[in-house]
BALOBA-1460 file (C-alpha; in Angstrom, 3 decimals):
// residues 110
<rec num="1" residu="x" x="206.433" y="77.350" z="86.633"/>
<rec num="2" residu="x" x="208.821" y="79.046" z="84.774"/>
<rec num="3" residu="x" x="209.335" y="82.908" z="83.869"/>
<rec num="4" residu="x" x="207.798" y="82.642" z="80.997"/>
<rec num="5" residu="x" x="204.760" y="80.907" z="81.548"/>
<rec num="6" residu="x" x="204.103" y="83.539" z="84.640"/>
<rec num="7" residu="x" x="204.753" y="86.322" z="82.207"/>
<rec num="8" residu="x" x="202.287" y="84.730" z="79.869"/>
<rec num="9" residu="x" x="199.730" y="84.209" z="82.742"/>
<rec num="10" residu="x" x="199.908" y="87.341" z="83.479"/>
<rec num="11" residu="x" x="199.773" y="88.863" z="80.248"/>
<rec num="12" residu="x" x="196.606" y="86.851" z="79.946"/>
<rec num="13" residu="x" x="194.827" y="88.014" z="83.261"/>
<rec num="14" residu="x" x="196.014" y="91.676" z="82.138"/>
<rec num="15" residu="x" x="194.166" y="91.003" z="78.671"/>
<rec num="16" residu="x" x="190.854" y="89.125" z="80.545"/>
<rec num="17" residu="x" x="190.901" y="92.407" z="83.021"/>
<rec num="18" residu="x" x="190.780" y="95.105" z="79.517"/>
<rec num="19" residu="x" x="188.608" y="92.714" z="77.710"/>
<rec num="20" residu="x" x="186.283" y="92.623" z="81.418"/>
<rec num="21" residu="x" x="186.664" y="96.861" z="81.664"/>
<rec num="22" residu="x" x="185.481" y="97.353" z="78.215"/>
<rec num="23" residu="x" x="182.298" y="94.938" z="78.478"/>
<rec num="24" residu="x" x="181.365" y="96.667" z="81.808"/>
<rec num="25" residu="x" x="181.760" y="100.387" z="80.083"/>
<rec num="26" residu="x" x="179.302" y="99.252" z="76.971"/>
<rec num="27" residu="x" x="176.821" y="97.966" z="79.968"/>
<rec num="28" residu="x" x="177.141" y="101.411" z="81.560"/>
<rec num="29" residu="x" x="176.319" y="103.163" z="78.050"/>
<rec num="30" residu="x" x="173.698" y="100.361" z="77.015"/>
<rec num="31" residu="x" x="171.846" y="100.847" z="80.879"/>
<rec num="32" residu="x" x="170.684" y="104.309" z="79.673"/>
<rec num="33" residu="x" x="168.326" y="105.366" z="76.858"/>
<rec num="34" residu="x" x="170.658" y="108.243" z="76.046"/>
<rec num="35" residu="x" x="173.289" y="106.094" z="75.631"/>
<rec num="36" residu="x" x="171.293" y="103.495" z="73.499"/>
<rec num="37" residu="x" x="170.430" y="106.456" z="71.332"/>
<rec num="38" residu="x" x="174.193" y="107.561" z="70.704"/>
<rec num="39" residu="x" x="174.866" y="103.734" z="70.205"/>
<rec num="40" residu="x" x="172.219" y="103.049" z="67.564"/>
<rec num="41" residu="x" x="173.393" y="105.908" z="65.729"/>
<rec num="42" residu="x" x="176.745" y="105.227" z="66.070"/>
<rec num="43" residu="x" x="175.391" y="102.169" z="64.209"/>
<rec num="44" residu="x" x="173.495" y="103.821" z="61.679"/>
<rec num="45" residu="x" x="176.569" y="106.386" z="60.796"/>
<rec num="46" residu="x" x="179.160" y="103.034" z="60.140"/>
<rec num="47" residu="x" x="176.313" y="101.503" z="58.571"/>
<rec num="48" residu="x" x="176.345" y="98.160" z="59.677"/>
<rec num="49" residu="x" x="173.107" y="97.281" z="58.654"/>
<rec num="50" residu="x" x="173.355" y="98.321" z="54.711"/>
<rec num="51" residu="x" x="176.059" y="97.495" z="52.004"/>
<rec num="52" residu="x" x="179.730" y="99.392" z="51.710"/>
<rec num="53" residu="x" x="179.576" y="98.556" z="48.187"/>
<rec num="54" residu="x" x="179.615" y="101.272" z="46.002"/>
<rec num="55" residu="x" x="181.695" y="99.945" z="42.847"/>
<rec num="56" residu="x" x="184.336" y="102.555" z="43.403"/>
<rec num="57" residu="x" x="187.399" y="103.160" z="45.941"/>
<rec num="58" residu="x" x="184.528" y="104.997" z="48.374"/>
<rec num="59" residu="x" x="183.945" y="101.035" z="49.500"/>
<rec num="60" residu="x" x="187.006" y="101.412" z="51.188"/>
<rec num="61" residu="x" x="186.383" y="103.958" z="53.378"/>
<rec num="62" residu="x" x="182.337" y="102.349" z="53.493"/>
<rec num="63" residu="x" x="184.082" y="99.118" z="55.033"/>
<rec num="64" residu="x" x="186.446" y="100.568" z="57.303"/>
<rec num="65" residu="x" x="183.408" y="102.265" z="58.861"/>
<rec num="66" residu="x" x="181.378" y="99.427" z="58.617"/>
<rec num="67" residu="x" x="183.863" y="97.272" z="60.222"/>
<rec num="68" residu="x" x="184.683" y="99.879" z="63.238"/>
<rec num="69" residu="x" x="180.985" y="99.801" z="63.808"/>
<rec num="70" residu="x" x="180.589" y="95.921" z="63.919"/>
<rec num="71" residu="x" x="183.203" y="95.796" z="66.198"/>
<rec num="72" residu="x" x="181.097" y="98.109" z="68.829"/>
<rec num="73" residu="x" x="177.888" y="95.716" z="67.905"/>
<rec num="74" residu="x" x="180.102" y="92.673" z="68.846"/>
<rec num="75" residu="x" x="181.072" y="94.787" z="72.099"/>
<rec num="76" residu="x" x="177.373" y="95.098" z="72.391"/>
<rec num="77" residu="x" x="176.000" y="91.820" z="71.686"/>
<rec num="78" residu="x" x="178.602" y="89.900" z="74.571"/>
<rec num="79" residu="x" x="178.007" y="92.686" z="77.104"/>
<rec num="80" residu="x" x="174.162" y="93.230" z="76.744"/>
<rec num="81" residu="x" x="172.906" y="90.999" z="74.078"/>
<rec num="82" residu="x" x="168.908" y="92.338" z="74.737"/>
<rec num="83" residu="x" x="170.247" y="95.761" z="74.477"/>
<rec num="84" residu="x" x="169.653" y="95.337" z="70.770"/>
<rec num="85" residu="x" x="165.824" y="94.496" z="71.074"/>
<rec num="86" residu="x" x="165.621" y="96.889" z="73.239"/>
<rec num="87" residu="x" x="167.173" y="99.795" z="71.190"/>
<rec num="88" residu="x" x="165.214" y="98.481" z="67.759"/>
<rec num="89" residu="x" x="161.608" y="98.812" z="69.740"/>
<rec num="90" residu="x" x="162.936" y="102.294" z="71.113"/>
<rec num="91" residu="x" x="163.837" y="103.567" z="67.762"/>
<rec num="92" residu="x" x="160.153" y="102.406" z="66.447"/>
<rec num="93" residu="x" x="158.991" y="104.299" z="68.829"/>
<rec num="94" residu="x" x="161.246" y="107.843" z="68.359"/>
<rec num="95" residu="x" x="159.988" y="106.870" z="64.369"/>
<rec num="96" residu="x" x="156.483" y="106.711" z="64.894"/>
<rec num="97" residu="x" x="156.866" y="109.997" z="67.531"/>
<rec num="98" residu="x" x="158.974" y="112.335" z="64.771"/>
<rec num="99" residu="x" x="156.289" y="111.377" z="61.404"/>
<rec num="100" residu="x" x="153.667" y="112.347" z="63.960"/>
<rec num="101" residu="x" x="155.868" y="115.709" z="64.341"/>
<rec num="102" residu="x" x="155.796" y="115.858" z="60.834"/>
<rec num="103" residu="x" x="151.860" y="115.008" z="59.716"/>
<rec num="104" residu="x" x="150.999" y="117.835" z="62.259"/>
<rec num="105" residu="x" x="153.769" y="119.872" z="60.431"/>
<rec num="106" residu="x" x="151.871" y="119.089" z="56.867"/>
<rec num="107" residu="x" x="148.325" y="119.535" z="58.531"/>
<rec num="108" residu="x" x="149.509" y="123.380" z="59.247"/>
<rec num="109" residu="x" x="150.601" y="123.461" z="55.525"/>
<rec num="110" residu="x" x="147.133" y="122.762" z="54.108"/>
């Protein structure tokens, strides 16, 4: 082999250890309901789940937030795919929990 195939080979296994590191750190986040909380947010702030568009230049800055944010949910969906389940039936819950917050909040109103 020749010095620039090792250095390639190497540069490889460097970029398979990073790639490795940063899966295993979005497992340690995902593996805790606080951290699925700051994550779904995190998704709901980049707003990957609606459109950038908004017919002006603010659908620049939309998609560049939008795009930083599908780039953790691709993180997310090769370290932990059923994180995402997961996090969507927690969130239903937390939903369900703060309108009942809020109907006792209107009963005390009446």
């Amino acid at each position: 082999m020749n010095t620039v195939e090792v250095r390639t080979r190497r540069q490889q296994e460097l970029a398979r250890r990073i790639r490795e590191r940063e899966l295993n750190d979005m497992r340690a986040v995902l593996n805790t309901a606080e951290g699925r909380r700051f994550v779904w947010r995190l998704f709901d702030k980049a707003g990957i789940f609606r459109t950038s568009f908004t017919g002006n230049s603010t659908t620049f800055f939309n998609e560049g937030q939008r795009n930083l944010g599908l780039l953790f949910f691709n993180d997310m969906m090769q370290a932990m795919p059923e994180a995402f389940a997961l996090m969507q039936r927690e969130q239903a819950e937390l939903q369900i929990e703060d309108n009942a917050i809020m109907k006792e909040d209107d009963d005390y109103a009446d």
